[in-house]
C-alpha positions as CSV (number, residue, x, y, z in Angstrom):
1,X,64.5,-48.7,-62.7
2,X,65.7,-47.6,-59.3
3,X,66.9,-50.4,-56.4
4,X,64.9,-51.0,-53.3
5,X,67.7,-49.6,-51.4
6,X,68.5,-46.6,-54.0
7,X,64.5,-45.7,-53.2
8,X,64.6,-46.1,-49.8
9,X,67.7,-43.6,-49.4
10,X,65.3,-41.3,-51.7
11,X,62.7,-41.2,-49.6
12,X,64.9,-40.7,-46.3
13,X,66.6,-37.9,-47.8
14,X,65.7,-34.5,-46.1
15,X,64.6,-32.2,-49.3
16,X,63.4,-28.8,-50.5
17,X,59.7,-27.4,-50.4
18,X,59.6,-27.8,-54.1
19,X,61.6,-31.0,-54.5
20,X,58.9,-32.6,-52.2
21,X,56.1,-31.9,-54.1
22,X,57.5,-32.9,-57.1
23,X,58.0,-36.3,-55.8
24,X,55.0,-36.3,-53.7
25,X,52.5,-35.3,-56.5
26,X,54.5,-37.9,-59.0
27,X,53.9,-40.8,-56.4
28,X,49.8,-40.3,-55.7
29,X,47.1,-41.9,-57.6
30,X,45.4,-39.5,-59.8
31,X,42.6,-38.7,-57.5
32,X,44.5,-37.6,-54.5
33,X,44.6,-33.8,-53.8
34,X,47.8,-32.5,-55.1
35,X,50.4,-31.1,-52.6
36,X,50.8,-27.2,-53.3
37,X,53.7,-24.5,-52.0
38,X,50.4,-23.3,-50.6
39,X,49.1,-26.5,-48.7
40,X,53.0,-27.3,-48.1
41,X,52.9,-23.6,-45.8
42,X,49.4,-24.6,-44.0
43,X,50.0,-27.9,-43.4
44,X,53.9,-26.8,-41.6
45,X,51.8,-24.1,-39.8
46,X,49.1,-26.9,-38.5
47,X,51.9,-29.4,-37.6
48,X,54.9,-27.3,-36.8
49,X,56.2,-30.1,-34.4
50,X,57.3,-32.4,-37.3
51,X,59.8,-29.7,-38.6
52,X,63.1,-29.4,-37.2
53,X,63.6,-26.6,-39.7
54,X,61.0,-25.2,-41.3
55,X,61.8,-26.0,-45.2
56,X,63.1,-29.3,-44.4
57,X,60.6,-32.1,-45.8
58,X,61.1,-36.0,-46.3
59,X,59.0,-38.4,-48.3
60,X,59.3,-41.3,-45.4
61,X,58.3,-38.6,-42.7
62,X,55.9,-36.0,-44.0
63,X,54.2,-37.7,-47.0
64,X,50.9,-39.9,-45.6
65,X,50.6,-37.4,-42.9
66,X,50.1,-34.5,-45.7
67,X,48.4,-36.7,-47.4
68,X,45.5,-37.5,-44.6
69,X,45.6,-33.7,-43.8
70,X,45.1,-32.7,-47.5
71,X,42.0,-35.2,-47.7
72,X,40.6,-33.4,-44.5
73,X,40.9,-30.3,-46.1
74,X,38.5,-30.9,-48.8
């Protein structure tokens, strides 16, 4: 099992397009809408502003806002 602090420094990390949906989809309920390379390209396109480079992705910073967007999508 991983620390709090060991988790924490996971999440901060800045990470790959595919590395972040690895993680994301592993850490949603079931139900959720699955993050896609697809969806990952639309949402960056939407909400360019969040990016300081465009393939850079964080858990902490980019995960409940794609997650809102990907529910608005449906």
């Amino acid at each position: 099992m991983k620390s709090k602090s060991n988790k924490f420094e996971q999440n901060q990390v800045i990470t790959s397009p595919v590395v972040f949906i690895e993680n994301y989809n592993k850490s949603i309920p079931k139900n959720f809408p699955r993050a896609t390379s697809r969806a990952l390209k639309d949402f960056q396109i939407t909400h360019s502003t969040l990016f300081k480079k465009f393939d850079d992705w964080s858990i902490e910073k980019h995960r409940k806002r794609l997650m809102d967007w990907l529910f608005s999508q449906e």
